[in-house]
HTML snippet that shows the backbone in 3Dmol.js (N, CA, C, O; Angstrom):
<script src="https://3Dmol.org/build/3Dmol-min.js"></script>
<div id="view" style="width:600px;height:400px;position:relative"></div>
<script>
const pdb = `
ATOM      1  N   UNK A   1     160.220  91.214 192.820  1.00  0.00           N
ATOM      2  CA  UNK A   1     159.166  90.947 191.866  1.00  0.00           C
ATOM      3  C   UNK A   1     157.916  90.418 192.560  1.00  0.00           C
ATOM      4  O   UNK A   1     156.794  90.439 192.055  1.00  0.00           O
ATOM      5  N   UNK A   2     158.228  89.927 193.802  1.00  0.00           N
ATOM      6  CA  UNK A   2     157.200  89.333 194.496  1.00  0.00           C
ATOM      7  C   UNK A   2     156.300  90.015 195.343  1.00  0.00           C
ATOM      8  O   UNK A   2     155.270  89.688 195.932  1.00  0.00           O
ATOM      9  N   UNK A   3     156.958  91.039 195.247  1.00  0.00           N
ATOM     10  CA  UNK A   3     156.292  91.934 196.591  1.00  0.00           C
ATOM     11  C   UNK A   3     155.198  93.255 195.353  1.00  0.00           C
ATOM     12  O   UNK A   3     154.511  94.244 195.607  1.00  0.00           O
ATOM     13  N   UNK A   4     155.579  92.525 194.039  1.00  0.00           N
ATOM     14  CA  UNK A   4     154.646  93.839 193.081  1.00  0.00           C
ATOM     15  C   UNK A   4     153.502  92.899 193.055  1.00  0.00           C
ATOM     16  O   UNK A   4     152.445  93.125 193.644  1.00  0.00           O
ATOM     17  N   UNK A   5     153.751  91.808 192.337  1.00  0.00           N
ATOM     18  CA  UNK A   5     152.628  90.897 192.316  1.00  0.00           C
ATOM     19  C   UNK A   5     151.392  90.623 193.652  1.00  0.00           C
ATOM     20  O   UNK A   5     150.204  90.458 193.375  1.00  0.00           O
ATOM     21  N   UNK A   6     151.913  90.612 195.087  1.00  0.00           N
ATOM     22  CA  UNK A   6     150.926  91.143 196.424  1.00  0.00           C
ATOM     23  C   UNK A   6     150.257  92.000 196.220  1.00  0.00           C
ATOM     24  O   UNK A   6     149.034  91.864 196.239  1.00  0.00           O
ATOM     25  N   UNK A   7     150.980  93.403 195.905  1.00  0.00           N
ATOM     26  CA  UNK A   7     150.573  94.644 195.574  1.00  0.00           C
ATOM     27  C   UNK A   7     149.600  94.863 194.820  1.00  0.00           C
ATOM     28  O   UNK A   7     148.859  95.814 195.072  1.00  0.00           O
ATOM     29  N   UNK A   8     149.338  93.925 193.568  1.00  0.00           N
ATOM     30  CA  UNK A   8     148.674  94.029 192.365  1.00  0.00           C
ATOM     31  C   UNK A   8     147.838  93.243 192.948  1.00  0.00           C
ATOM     32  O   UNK A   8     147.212  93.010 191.914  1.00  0.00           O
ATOM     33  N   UNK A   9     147.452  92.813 193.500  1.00  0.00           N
ATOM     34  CA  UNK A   9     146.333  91.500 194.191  1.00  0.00           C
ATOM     35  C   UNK A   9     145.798  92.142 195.514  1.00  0.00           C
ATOM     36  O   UNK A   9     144.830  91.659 196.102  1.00  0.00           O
ATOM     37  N   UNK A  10     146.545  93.379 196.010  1.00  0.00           N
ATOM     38  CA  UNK A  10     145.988  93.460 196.689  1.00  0.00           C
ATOM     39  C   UNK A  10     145.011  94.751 196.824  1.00  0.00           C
ATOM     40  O   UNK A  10     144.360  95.037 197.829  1.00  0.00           O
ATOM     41  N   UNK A  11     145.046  95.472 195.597  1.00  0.00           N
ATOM     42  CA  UNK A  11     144.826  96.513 194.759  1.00  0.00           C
ATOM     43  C   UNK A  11     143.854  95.812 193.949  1.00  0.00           C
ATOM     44  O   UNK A  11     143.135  96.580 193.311  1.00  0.00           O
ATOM     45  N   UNK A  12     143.680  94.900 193.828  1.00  0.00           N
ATOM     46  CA  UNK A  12     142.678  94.596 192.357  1.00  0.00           C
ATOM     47  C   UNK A  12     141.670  94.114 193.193  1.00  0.00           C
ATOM     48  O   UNK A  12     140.502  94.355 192.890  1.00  0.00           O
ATOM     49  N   UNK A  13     141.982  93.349 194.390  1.00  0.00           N
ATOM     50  CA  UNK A  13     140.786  93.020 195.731  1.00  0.00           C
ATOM     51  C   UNK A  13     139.940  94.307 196.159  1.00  0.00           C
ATOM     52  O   UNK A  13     138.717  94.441 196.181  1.00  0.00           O
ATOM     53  N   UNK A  14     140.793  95.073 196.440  1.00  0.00           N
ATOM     54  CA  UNK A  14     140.211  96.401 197.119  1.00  0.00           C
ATOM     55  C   UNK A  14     139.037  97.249 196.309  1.00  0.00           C
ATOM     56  O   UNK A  14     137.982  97.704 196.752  1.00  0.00           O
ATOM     57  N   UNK A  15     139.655  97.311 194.805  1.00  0.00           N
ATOM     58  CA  UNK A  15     139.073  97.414 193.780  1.00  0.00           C
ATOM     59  C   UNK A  15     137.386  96.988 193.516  1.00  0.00           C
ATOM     60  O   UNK A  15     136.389  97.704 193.430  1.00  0.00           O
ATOM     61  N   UNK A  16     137.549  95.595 193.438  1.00  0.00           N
ATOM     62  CA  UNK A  16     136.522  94.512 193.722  1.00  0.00           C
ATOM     63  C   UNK A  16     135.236  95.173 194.383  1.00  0.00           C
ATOM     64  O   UNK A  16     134.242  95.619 193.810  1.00  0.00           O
ATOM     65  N   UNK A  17     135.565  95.109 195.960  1.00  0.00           N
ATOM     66  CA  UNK A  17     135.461  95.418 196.847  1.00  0.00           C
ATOM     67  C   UNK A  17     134.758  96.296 197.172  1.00  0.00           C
ATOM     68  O   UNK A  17     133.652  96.134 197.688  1.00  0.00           O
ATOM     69  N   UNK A  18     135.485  97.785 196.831  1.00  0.00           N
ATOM     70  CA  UNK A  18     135.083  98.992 196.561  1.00  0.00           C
ATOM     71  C   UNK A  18     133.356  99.197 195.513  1.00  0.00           C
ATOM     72  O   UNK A  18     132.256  99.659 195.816  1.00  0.00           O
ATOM     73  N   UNK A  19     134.067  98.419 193.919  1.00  0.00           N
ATOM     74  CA  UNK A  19     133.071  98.758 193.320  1.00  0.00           C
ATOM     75  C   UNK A  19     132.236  97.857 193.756  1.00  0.00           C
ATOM     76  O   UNK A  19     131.706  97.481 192.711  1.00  0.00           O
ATOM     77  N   UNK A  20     131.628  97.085 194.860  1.00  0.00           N
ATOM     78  CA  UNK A  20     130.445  95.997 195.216  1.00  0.00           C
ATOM     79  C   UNK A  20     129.675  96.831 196.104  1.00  0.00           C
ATOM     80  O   UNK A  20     128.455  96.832 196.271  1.00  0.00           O
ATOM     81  N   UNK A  21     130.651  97.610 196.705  1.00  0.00           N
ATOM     82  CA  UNK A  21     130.095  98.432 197.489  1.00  0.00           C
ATOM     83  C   UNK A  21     129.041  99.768 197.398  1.00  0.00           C
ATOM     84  O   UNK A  21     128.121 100.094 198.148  1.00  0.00           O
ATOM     85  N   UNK A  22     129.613 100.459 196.047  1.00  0.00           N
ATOM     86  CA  UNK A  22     129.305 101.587 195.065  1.00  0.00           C
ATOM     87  C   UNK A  22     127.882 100.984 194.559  1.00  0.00           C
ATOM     88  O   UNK A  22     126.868 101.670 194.429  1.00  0.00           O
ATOM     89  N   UNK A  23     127.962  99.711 194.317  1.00  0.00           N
ATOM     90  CA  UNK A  23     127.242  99.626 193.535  1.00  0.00           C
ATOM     91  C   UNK A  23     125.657  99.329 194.548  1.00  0.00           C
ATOM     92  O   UNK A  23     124.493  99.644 194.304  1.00  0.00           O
ATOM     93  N   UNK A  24     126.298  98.571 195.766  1.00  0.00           N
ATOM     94  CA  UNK A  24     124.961  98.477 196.730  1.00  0.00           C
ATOM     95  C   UNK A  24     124.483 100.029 197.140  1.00  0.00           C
ATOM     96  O   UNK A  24     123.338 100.362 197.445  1.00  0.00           O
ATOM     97  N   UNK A  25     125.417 100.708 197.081  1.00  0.00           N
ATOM     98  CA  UNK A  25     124.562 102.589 197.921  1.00  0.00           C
ATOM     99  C   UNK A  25     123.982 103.502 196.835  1.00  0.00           C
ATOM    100  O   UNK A  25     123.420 104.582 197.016  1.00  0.00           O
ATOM    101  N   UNK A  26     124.313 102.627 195.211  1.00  0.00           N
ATOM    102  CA  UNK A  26     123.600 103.079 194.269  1.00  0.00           C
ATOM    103  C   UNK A  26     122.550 102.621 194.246  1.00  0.00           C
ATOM    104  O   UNK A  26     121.690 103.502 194.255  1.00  0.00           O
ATOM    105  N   UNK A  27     121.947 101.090 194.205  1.00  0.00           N
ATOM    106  CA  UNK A  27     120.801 100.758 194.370  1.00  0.00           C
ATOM    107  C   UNK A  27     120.165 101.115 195.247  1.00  0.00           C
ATOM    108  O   UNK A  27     119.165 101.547 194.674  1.00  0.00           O
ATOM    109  N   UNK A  28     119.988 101.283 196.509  1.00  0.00           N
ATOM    110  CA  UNK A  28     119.410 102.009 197.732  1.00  0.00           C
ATOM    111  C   UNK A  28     118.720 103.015 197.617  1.00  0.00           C
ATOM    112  O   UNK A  28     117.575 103.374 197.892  1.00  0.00           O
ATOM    113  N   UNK A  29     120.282 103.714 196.820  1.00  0.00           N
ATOM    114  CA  UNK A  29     119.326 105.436 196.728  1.00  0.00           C
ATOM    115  C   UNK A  29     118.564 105.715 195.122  1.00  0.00           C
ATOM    116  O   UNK A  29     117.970 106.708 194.701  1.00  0.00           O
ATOM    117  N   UNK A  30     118.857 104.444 194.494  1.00  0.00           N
ATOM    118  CA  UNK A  30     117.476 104.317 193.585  1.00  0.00           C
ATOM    119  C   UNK A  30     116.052 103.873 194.248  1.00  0.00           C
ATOM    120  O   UNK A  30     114.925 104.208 193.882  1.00  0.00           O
ATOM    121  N   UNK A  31     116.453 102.970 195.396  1.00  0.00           N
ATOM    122  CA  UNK A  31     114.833 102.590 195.272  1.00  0.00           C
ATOM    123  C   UNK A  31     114.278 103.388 196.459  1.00  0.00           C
ATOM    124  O   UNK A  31     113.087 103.398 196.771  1.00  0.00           O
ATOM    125  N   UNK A  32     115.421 104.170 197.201  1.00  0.00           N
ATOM    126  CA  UNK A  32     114.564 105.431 198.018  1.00  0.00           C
ATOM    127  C   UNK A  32     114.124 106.452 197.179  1.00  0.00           C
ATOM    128  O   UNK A  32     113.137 107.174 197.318  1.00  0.00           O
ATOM    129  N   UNK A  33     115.123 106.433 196.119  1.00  0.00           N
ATOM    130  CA  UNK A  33     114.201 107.346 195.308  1.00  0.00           C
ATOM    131  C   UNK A  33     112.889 107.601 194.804  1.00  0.00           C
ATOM    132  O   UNK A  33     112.141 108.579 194.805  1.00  0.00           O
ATOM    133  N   UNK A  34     112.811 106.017 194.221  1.00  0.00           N
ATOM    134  CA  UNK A  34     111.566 105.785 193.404  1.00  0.00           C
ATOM    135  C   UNK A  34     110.223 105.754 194.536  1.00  0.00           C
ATOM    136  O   UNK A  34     109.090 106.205 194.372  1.00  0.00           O
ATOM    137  N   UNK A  35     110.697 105.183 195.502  1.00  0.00           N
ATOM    138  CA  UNK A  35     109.650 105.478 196.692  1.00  0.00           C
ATOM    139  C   UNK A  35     108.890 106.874 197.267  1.00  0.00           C
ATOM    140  O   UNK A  35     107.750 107.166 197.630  1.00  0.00           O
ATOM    141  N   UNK A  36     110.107 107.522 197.146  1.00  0.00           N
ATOM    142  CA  UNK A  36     109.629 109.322 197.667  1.00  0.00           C
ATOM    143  C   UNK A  36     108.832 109.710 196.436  1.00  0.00           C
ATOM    144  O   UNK A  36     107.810 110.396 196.431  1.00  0.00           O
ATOM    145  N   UNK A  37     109.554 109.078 195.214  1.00  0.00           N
ATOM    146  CA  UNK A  37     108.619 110.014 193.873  1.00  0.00           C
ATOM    147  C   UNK A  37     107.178 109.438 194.279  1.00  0.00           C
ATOM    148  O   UNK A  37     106.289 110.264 194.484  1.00  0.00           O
ATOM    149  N   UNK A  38     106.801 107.640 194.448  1.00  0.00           N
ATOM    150  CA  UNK A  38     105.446 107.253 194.292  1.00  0.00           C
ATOM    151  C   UNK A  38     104.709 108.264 195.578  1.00  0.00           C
ATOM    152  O   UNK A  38     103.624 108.842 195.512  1.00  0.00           O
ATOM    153  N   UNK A  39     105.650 108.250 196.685  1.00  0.00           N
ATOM    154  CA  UNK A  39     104.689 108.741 197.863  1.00  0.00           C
ATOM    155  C   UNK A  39     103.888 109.980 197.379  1.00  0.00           C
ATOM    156  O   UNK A  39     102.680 110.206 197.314  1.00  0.00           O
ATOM    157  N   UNK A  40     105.112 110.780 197.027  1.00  0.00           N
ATOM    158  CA  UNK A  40     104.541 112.531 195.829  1.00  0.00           C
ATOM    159  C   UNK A  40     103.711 112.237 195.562  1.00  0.00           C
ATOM    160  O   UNK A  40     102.873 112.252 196.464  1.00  0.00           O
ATOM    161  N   UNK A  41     103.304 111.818 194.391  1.00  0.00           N
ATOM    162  CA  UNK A  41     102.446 111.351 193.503  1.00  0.00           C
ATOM    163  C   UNK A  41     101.569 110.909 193.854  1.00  0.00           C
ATOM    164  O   UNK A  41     100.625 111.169 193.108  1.00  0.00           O
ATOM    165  N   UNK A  42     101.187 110.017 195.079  1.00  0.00           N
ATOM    166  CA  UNK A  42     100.347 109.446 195.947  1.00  0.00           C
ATOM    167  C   UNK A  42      99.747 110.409 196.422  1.00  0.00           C
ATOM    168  O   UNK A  42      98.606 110.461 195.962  1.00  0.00           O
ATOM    169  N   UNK A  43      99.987 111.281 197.195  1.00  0.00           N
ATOM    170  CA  UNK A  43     100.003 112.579 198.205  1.00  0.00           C
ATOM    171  C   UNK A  43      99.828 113.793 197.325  1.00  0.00           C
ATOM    172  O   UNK A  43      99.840 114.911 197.839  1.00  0.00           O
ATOM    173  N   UNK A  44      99.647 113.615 195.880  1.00  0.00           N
ATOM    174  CA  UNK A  44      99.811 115.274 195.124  1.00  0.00           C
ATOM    175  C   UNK A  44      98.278 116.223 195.497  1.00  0.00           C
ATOM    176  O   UNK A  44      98.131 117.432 195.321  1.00  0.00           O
ATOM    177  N   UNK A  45      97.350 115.333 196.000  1.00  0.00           N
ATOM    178  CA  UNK A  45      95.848 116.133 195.857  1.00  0.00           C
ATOM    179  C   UNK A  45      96.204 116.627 197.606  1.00  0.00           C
ATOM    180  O   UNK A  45      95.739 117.535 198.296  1.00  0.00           O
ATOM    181  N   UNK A  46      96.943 115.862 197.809  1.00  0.00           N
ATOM    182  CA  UNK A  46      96.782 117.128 199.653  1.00  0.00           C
ATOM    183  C   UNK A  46      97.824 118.024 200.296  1.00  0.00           C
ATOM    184  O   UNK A  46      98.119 118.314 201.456  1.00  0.00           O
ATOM    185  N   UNK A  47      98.280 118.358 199.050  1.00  0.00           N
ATOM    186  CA  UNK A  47      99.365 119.501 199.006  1.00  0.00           C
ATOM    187  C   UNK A  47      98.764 120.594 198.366  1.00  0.00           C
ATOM    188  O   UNK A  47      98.356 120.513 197.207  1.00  0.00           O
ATOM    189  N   UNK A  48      98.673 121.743 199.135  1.00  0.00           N
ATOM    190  CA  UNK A  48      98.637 123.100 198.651  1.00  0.00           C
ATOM    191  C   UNK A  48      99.299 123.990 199.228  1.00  0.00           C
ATOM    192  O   UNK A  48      99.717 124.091 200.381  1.00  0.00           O
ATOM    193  N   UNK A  49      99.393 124.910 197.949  1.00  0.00           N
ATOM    194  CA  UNK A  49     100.308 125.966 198.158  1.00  0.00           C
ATOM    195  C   UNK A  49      99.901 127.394 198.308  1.00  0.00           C
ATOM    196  O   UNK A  49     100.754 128.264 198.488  1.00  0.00           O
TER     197      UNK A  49
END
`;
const viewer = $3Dmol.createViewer("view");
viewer.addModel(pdb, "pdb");
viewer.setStyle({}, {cartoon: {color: "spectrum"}});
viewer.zoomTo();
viewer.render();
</script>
């Protein structure tokens, strides 16, 4: 019984863990995002096609 309860703790850490992680490479590639859009947008009059 003791060795499920580790298991479950050590699974619910990883868990944790995991989603802290997800959640920092989501923010990132929001605010690289929002950066490339302003640069566009910045830069739209010296682009031609």
């Amino acid at each position: 019984m003791e060795r499920i309860y580790k298991t479950m703790r050590n699974t619910g850490a990883a868990s944790i863990a995991l989603g802290i992680v997800v959640v920092c490479i989501g923010l990132s590639a929001g605010i690289i995002a929002i950066i490339n859009g302003a640069l566009l947008l910045k830069r739209k009059s010296e682009i031609t096609f």
